[in-house]
TIVEX-596339 format. One record per residue (C-alpha): residue in three letters; x, y, z. Coordinates in steps of 0.1 Angstrom, whole numbers, padded with zeros to 4 digits, always signed. Layout:
// TIVEX-596339
AlaXYZ ...
//
This chain:
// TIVEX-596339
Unk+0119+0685-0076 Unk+0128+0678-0112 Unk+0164+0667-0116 Unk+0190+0685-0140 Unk+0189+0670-0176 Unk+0223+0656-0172 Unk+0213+0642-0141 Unk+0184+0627-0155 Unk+0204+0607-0182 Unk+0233+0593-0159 Unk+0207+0579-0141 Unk+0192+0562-0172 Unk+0226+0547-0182 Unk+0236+0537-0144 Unk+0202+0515-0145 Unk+0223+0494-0172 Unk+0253+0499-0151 Unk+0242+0484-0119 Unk+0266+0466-0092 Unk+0259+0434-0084 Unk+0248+0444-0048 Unk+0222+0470-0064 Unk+0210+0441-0087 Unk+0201+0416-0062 Unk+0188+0441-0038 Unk+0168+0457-0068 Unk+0154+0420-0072 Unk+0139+0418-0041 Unk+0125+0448-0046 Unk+0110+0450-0076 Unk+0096+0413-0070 Unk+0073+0430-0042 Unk+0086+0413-0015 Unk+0078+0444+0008 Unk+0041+0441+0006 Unk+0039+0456-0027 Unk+0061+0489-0019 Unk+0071+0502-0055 Unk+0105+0513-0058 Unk+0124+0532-0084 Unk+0158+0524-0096 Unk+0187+0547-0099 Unk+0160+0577-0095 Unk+0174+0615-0105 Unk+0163+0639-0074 Unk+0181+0673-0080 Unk+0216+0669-0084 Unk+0217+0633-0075 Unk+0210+0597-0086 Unk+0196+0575-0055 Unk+0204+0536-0055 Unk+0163+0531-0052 Unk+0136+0552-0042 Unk+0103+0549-0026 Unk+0084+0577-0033 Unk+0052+0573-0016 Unk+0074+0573+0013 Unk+0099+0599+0005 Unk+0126+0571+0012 Unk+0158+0566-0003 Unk+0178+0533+0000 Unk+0214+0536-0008 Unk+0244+0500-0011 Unk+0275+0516-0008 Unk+0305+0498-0018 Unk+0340+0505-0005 Unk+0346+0538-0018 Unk+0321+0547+0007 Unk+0345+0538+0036 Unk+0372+0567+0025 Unk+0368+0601+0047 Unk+0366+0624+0016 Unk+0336+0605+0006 Unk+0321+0597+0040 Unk+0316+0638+0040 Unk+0305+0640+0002 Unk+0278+0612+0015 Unk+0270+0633+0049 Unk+0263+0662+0027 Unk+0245+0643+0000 Unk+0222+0633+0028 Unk+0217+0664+0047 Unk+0206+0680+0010 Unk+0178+0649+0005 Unk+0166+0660+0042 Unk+0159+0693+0034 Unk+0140+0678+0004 Unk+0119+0655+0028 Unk+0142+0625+0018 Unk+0150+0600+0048 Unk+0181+0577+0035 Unk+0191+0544+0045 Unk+0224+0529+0039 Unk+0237+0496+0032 Unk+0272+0485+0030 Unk+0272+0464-0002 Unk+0291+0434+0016 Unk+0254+0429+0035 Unk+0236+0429+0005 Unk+0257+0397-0012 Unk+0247+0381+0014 Unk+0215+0362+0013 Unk+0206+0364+0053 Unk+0219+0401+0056 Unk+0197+0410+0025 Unk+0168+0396+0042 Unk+0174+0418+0076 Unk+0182+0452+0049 Unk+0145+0443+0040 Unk+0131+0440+0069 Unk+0147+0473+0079 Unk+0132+0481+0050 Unk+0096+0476+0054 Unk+0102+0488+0090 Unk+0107+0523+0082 Unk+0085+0525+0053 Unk+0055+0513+0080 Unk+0067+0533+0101 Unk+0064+0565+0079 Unk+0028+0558+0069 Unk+0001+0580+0076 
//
């Protein structure tokens, strides 16, 4: 599904814009350490931008910060997600307190690679 112009270029200026949590999670993954899985960063699909996205896998991998925790936007994200299901999209979220830390990172990956083995052929 190609993404909305607009769309497309928030997503170009939000890779410039990342949070520290995105960044070091984006290291990991962009460093292959998920058996050479290639990700995308801050990827348009439709109406939205999504953290990182495997598309091989139709996986999306979202940090949420904070903001995430307020009821308003825990239905925005509930809505966000059933959307990128009907598109074929599985999403996992991380909090982004996990991902600054070095141990929790290394269990997000191994979620990680868990799903995305699990969803091959």
């Amino acid at each position: 599904m190609r993404a909305p112009i607009l769309t497309t270029k928030r997503a170009r200026a939000g890779r410039q814009k990342m949070t520290l949590p995105e960044v070091l999670l984006w290291n990991d993954l962009r460093r292959g350490r998920l058996g050479g899985l290639r990700f995308r960063r801050q990827h348009p699909v439709g109406p939205y931008i999504l953290d990182f996205y495997l598309p091989s896998h139709c996986l999306a991998i979202e940090v949420d910060g904070r903001i995430h925790e307020h009821p308003d936007q825990a239905g925005h994200d509930l809505h966000r997600d059933n959307w990128l299901a009907e598109q074929g999209i599985r999403v996992m979220r991380f909090a982004a307190r996990h991902v600054l830390n070095d141990e929790a990172r290394d269990g997000i990956l191994a979620a990680i690679l868990e799903v995305a083995k699990g969803q091959e052929g």
